[in-house]
Biopython code that builds the backbone (N, CA, C, O; Angstrom):
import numpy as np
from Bio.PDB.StructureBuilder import StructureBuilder

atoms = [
    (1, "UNK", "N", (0.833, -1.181, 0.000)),
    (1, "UNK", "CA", (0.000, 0.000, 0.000)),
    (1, "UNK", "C", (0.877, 1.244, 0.000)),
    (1, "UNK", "O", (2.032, 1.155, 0.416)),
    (2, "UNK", "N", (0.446, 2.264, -0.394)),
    (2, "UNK", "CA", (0.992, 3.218, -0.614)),
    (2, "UNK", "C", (1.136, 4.324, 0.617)),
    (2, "UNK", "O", (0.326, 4.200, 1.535)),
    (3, "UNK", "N", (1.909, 5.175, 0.684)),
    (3, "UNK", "CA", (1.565, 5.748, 1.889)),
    (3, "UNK", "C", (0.901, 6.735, 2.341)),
    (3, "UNK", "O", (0.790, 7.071, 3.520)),
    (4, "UNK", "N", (0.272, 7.408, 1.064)),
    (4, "UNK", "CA", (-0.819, 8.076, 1.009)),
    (4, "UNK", "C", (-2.049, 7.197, 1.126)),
    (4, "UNK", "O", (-3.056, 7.828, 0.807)),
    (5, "UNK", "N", (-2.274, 6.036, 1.455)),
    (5, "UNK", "CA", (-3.615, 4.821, 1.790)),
    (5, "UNK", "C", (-4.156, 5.246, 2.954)),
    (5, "UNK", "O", (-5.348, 5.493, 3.138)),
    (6, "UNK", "N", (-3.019, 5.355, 3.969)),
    (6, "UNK", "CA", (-3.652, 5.448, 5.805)),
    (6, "UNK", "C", (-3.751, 6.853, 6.232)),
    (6, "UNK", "O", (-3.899, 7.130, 7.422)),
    (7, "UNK", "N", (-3.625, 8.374, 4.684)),
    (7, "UNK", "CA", (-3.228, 9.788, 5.291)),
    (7, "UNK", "C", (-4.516, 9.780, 6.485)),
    (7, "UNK", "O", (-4.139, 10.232, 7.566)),
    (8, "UNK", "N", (-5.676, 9.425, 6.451)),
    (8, "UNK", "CA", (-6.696, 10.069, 7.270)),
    (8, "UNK", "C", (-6.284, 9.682, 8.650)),
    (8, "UNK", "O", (-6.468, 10.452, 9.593)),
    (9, "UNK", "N", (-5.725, 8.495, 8.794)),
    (9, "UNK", "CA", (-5.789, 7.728, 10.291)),
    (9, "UNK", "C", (-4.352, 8.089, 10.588)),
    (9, "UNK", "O", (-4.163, 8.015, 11.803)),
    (10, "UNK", "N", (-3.515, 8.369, 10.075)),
    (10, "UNK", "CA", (-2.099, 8.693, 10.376)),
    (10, "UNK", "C", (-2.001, 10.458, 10.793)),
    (10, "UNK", "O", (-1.240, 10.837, 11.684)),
    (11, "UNK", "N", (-2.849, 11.388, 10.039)),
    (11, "UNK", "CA", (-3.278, 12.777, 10.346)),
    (11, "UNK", "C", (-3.929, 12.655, 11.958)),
    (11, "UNK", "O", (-3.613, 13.153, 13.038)),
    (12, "UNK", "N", (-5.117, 11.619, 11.450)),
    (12, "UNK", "CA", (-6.118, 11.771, 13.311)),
    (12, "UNK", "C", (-5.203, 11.193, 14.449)),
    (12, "UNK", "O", (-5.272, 11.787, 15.525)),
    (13, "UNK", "N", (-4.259, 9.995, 14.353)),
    (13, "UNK", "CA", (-3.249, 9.684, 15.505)),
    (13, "UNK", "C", (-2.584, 11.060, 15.328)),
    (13, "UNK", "O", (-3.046, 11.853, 16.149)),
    (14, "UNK", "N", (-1.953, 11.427, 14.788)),
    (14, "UNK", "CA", (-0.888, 12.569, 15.560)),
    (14, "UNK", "C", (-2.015, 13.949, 15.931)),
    (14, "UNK", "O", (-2.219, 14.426, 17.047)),
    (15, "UNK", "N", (-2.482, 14.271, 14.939)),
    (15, "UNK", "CA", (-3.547, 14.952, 15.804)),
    (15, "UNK", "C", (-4.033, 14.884, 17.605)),
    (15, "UNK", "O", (-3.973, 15.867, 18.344)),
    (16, "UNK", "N", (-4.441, 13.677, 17.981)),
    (16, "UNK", "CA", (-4.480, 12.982, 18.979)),
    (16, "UNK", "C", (-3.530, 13.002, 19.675)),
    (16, "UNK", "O", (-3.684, 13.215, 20.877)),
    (17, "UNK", "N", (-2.260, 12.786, 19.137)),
    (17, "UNK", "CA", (-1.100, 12.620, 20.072)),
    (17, "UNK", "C", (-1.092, 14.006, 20.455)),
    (17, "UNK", "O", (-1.454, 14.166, 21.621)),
    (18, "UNK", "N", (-0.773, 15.129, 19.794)),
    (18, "UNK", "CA", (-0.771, 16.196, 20.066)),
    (18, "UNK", "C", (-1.752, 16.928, 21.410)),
    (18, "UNK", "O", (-1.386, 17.843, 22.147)),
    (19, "UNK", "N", (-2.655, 16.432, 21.426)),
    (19, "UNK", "CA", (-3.942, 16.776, 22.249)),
    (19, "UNK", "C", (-3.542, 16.326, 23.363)),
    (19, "UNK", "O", (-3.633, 17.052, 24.352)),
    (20, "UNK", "N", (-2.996, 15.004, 23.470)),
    (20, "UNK", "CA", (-2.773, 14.288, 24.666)),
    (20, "UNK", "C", (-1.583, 14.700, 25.090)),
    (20, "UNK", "O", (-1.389, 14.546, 26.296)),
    (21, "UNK", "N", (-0.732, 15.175, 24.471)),
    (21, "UNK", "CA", (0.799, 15.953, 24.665)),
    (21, "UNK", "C", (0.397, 17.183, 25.763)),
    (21, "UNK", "O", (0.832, 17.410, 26.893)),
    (22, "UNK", "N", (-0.816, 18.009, 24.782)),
    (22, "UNK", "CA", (-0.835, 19.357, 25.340)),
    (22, "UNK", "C", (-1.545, 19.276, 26.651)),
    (22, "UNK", "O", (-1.413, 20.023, 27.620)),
    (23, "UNK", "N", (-2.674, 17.769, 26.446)),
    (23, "UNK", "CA", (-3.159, 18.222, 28.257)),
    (23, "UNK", "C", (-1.958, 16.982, 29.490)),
    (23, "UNK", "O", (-2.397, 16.963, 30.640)),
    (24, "UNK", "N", (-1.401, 16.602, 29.401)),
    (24, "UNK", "CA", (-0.574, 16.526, 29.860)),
    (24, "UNK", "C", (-0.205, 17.326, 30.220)),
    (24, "UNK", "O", (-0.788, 17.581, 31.274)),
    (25, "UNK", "N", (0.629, 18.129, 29.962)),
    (25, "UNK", "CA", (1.560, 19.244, 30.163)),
    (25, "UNK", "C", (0.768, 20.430, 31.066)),
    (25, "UNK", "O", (1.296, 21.018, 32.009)),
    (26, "UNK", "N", (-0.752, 20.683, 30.533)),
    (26, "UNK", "CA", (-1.522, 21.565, 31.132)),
    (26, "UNK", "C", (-1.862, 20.685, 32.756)),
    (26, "UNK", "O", (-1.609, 21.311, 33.786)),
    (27, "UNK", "N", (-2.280, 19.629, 32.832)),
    (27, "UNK", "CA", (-2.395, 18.855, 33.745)),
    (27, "UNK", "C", (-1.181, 19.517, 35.010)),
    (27, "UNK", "O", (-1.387, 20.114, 36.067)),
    (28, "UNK", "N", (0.132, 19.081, 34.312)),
    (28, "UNK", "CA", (0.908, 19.077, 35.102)),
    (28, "UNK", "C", (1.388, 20.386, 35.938)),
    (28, "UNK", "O", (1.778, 20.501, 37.100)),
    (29, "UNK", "N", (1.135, 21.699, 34.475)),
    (29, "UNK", "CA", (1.073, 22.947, 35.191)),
    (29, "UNK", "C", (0.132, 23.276, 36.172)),
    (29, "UNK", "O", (0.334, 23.995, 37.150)),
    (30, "UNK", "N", (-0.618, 22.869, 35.948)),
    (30, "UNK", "CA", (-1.636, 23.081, 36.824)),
    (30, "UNK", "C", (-2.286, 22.549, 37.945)),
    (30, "UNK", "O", (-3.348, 22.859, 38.485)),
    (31, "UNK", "N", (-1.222, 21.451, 38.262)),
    (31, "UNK", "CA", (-1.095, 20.415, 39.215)),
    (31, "UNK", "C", (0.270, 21.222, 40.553)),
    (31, "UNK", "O", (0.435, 21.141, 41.770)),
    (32, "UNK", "N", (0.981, 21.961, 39.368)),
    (32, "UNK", "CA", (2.266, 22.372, 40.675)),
    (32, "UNK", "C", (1.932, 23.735, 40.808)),
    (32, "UNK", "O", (2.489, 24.510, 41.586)),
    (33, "UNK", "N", (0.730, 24.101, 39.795)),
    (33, "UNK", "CA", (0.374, 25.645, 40.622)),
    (33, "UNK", "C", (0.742, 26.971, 39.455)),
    (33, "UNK", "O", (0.487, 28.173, 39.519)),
    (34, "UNK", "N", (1.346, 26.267, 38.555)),
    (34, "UNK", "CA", (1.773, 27.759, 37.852)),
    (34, "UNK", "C", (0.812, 28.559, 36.708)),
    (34, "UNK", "O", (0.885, 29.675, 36.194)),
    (35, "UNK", "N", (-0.212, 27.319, 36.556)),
    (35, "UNK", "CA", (-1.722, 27.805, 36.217)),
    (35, "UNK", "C", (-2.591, 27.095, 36.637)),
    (35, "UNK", "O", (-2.616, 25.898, 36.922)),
    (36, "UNK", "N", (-3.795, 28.393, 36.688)),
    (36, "UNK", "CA", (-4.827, 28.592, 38.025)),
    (36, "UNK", "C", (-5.916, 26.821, 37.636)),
    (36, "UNK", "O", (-6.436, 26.918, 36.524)),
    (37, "UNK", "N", (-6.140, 25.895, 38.108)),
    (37, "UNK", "CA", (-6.537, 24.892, 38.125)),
    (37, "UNK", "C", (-8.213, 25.373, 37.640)),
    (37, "UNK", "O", (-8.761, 24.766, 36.720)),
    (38, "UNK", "N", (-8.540, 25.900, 37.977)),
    (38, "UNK", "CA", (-10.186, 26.375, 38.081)),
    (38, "UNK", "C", (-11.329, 26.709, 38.938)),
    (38, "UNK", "O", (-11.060, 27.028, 40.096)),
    (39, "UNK", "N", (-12.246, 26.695, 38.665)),
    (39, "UNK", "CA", (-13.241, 27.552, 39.463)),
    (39, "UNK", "C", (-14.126, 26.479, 40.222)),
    (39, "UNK", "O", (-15.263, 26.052, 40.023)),
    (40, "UNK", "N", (-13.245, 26.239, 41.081)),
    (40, "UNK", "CA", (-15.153, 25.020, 42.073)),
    (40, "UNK", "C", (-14.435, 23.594, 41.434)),
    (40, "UNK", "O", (-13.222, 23.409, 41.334)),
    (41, "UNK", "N", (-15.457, 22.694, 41.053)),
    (41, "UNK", "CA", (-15.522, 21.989, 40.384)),
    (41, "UNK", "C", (-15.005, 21.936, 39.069)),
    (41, "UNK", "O", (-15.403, 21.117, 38.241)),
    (42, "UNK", "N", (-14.319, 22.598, 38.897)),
    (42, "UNK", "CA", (-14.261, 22.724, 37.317)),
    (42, "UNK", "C", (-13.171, 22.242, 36.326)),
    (42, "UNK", "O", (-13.078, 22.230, 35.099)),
    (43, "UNK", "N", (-12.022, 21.670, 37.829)),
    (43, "UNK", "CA", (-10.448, 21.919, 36.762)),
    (43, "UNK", "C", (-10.545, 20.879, 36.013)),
    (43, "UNK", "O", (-9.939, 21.242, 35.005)),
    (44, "UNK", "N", (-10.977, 19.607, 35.788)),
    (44, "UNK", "CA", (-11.178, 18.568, 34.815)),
    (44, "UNK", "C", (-11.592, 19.379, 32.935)),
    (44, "UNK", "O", (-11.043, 19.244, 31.842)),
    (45, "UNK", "N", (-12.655, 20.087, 33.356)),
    (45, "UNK", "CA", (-13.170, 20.754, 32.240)),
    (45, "UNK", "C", (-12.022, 22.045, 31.763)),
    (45, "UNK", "O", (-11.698, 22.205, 30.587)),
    (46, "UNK", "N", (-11.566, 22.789, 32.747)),
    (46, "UNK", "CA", (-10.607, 23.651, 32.430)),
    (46, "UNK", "C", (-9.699, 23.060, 31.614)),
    (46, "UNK", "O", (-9.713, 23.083, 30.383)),
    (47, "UNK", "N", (-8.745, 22.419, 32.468)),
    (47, "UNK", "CA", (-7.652, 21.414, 31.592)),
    (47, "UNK", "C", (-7.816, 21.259, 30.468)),
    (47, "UNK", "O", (-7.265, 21.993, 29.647)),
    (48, "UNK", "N", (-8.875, 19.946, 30.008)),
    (48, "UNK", "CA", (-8.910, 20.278, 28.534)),
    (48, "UNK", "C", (-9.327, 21.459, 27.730)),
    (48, "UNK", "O", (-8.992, 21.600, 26.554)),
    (49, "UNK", "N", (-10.284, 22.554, 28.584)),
    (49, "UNK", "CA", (-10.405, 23.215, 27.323)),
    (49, "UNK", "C", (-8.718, 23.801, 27.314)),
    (49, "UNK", "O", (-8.124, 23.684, 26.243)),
    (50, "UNK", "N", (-8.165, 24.257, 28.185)),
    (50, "UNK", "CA", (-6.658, 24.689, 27.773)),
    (50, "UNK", "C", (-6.032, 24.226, 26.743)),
    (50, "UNK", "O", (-5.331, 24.925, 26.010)),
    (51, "UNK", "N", (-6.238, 22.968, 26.592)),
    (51, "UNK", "CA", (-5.367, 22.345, 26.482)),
    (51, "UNK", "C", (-5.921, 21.730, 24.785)),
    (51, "UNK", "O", (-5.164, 21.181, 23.984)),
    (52, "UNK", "N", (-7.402, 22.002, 24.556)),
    (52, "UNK", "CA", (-7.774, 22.171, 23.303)),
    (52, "UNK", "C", (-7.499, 23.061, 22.520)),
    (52, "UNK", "O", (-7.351, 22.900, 21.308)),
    (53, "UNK", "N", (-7.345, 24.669, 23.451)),
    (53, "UNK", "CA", (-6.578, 25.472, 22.724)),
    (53, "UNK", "C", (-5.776, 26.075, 22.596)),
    (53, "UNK", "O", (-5.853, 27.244, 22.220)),
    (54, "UNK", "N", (-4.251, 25.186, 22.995)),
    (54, "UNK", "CA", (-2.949, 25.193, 22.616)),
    (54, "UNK", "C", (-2.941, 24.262, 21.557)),
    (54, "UNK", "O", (-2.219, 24.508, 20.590)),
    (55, "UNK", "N", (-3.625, 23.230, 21.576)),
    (55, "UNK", "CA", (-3.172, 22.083, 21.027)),
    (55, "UNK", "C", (-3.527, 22.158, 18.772)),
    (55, "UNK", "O", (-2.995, 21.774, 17.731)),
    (56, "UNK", "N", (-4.722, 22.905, 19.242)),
    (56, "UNK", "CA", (-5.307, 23.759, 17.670)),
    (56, "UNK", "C", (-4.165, 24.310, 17.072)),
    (56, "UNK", "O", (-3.458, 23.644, 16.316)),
    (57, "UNK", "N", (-3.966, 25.324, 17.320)),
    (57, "UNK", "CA", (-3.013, 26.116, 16.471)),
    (57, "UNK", "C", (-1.509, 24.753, 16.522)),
    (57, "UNK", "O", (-0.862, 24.515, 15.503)),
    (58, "UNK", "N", (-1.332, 24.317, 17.350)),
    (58, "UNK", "CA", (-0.127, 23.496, 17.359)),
    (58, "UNK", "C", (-0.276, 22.410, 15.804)),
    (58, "UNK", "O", (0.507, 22.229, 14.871)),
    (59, "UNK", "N", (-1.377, 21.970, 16.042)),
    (59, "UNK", "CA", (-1.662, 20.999, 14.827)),
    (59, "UNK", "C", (-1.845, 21.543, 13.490)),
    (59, "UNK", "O", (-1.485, 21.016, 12.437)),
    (60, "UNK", "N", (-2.399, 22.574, 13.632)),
    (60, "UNK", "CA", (-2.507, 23.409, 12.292)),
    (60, "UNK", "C", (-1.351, 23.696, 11.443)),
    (60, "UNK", "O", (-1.380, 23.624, 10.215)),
    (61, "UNK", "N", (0.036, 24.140, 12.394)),
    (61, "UNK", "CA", (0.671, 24.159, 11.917)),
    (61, "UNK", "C", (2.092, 23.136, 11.596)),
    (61, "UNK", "O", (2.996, 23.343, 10.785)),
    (62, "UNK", "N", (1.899, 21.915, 12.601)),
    (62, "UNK", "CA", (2.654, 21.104, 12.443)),
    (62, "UNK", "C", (2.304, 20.189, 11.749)),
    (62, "UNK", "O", (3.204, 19.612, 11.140)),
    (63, "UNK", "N", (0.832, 19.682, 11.560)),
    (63, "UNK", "CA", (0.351, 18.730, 10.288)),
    (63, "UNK", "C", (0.013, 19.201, 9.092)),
    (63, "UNK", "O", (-0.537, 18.495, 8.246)),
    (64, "UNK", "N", (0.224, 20.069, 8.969)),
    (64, "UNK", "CA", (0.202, 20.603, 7.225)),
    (64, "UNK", "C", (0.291, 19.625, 6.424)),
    (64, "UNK", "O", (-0.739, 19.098, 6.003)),
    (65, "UNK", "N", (1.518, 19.186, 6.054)),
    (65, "UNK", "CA", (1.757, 17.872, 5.559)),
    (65, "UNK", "C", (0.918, 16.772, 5.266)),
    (65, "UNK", "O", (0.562, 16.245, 4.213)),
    (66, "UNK", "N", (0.613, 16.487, 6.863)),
    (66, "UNK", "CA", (-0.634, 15.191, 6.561)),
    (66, "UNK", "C", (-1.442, 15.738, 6.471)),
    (66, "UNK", "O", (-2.120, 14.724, 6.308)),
    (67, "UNK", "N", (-2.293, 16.657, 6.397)),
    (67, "UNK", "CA", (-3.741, 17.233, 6.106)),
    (67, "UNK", "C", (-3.600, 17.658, 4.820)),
    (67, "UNK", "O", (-4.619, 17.205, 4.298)),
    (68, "UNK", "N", (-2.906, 18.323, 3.841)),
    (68, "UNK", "CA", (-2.259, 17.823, 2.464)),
    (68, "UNK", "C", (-2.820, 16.708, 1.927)),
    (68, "UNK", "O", (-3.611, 16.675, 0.984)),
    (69, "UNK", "N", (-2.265, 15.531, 2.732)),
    (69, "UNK", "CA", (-1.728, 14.219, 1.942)),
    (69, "UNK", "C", (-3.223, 13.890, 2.752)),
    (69, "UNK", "O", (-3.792, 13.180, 1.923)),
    (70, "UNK", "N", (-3.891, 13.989, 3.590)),
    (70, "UNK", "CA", (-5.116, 13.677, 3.637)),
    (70, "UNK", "C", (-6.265, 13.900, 2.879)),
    (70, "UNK", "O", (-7.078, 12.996, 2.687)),
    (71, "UNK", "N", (-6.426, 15.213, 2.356)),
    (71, "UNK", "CA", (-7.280, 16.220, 1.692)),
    (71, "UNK", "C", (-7.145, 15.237, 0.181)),
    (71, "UNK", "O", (-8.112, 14.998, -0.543)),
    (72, "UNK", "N", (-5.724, 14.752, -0.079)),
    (72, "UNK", "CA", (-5.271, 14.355, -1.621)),
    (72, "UNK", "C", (-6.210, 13.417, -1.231)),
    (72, "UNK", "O", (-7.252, 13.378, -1.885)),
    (73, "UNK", "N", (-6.080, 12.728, -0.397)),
    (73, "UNK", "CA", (-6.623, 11.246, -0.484)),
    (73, "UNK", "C", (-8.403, 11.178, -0.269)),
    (73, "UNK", "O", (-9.064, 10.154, -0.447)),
    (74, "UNK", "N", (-8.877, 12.311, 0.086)),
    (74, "UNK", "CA", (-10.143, 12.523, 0.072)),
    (74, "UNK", "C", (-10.678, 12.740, -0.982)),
    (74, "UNK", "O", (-11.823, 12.343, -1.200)),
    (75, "UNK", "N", (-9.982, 13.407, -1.852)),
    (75, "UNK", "CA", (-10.546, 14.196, -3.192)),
    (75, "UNK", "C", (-10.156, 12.687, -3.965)),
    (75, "UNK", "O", (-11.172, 12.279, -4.529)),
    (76, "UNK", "N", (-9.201, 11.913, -4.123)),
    (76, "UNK", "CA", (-8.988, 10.576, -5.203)),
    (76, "UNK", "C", (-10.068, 9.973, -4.389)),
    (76, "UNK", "O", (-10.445, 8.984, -5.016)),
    (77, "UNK", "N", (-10.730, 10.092, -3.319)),
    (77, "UNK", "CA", (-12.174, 9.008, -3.206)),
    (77, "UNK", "C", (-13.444, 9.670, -3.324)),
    (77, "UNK", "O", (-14.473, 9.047, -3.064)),
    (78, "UNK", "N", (-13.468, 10.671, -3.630)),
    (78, "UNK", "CA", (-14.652, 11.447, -3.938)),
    (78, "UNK", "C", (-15.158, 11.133, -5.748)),
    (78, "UNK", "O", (-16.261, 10.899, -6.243)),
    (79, "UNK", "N", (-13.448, 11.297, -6.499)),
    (79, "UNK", "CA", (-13.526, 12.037, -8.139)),
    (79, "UNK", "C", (-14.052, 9.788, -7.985)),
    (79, "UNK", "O", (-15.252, 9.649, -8.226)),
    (80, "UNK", "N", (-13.385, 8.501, -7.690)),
    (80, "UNK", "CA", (-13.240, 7.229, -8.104)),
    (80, "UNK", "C", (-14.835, 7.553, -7.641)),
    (80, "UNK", "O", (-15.418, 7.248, -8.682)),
    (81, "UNK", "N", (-15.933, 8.009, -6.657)),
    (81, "UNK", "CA", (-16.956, 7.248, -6.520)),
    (81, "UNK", "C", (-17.973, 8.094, -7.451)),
    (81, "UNK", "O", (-19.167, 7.813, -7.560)),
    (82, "UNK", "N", (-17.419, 9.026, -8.019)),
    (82, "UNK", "CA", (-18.232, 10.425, -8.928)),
    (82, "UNK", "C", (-17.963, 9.087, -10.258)),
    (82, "UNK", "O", (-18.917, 8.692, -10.927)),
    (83, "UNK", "N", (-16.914, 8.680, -10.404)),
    (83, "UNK", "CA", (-16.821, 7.993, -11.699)),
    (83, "UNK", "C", (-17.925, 6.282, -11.838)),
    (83, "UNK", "O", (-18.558, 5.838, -12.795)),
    (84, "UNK", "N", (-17.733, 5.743, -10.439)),
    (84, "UNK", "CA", (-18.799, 4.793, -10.020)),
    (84, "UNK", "C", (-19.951, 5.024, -10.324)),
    (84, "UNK", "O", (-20.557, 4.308, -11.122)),
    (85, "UNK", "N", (-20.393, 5.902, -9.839)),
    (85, "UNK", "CA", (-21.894, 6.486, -10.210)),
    (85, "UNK", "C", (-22.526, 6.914, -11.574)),
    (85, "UNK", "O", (-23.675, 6.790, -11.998)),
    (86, "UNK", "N", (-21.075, 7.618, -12.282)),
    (86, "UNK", "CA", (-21.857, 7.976, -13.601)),
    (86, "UNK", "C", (-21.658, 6.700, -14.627)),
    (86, "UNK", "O", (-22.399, 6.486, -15.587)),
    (87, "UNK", "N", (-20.566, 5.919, -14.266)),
    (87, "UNK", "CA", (-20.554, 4.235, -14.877)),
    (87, "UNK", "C", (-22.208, 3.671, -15.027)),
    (87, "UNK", "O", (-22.903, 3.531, -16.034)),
    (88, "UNK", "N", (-22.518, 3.404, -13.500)),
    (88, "UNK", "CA", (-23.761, 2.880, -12.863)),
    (88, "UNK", "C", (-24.748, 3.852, -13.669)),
    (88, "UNK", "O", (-25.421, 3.306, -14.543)),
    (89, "UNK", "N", (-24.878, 4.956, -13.514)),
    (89, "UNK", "CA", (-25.835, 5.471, -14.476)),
    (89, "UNK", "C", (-25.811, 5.211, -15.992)),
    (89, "UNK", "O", (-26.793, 4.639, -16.465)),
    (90, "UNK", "N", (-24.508, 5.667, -17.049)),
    (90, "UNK", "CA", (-24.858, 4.640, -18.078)),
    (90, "UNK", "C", (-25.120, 3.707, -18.351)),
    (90, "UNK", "O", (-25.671, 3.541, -19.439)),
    (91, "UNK", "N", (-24.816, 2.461, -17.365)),
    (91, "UNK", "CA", (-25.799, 1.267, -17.902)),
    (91, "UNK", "C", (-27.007, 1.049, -17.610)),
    (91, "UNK", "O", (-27.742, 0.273, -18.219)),
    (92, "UNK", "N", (-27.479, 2.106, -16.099)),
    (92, "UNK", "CA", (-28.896, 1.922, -16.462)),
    (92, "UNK", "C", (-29.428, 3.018, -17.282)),
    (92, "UNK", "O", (-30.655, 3.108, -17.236)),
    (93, "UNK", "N", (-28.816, 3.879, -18.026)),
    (93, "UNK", "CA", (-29.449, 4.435, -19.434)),
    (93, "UNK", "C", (-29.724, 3.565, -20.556)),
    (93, "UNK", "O", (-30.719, 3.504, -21.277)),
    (94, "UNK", "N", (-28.125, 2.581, -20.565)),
    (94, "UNK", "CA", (-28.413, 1.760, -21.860)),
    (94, "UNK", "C", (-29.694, 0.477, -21.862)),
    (94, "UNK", "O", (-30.381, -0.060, -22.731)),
    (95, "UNK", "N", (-29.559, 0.370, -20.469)),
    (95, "UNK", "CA", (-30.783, -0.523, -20.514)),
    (95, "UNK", "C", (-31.986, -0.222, -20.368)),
    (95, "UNK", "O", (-32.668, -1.218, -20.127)),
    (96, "UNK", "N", (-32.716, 1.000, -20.419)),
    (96, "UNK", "CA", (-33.772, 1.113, -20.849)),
    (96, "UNK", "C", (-34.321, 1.576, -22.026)),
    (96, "UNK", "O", (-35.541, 1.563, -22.185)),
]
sb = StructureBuilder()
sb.init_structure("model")
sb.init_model(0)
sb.init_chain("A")
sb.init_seg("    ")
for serial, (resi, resn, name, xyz) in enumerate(atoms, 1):
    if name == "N":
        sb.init_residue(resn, " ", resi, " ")
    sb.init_atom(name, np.array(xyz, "f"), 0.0, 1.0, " ", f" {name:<3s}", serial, name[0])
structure = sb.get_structure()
């Protein structure tokens, strides 16, 4: 297989990794105090949202690449099932 085959699932793991990188790290700051944990009940929900948005711009600009080579591989399964369909439609033109 080629290695443009797995771009979608190879983009969403590091994606992922990334996420789990950034709340880690937020976890940990915010475990020894050097950012504010949250309000009441809340630092579970804080954390990740922090940590959703460091982790955005981080991916945006470090997966370029695979979101590229993902996007390629979306559009070659979009144009193969556009060609499926209008196949499937000429023969049921010719047969009626």
């Amino acid at each position: 297989m080629s290695s443009k085959s797995h771009a979608t699932l190879r983009y969403t793991a590091m994606r992922a990794g990334i996420f789990a990188g950034c709340l880690v790290v937020v976890a940990v700051l915010a475990y020894v105090g050097i950012i504010p944990e949250g309000i009441g009940k809340s630092n579970p929900l804080w954390v990740v949202l922090i940590a959703l948005v460091i982790s955005a711009p981080l991916s945006y600009v470090l997966l370029r690449k695979q979101r590229d080579e993902m996007s390629a591989q979306l559009v070659e399964g979009v144009d193969r099932a556009k060609q499926r369909i209008a196949a499937n439609q000429g023969q049921e033109d010719g047969a009626a």
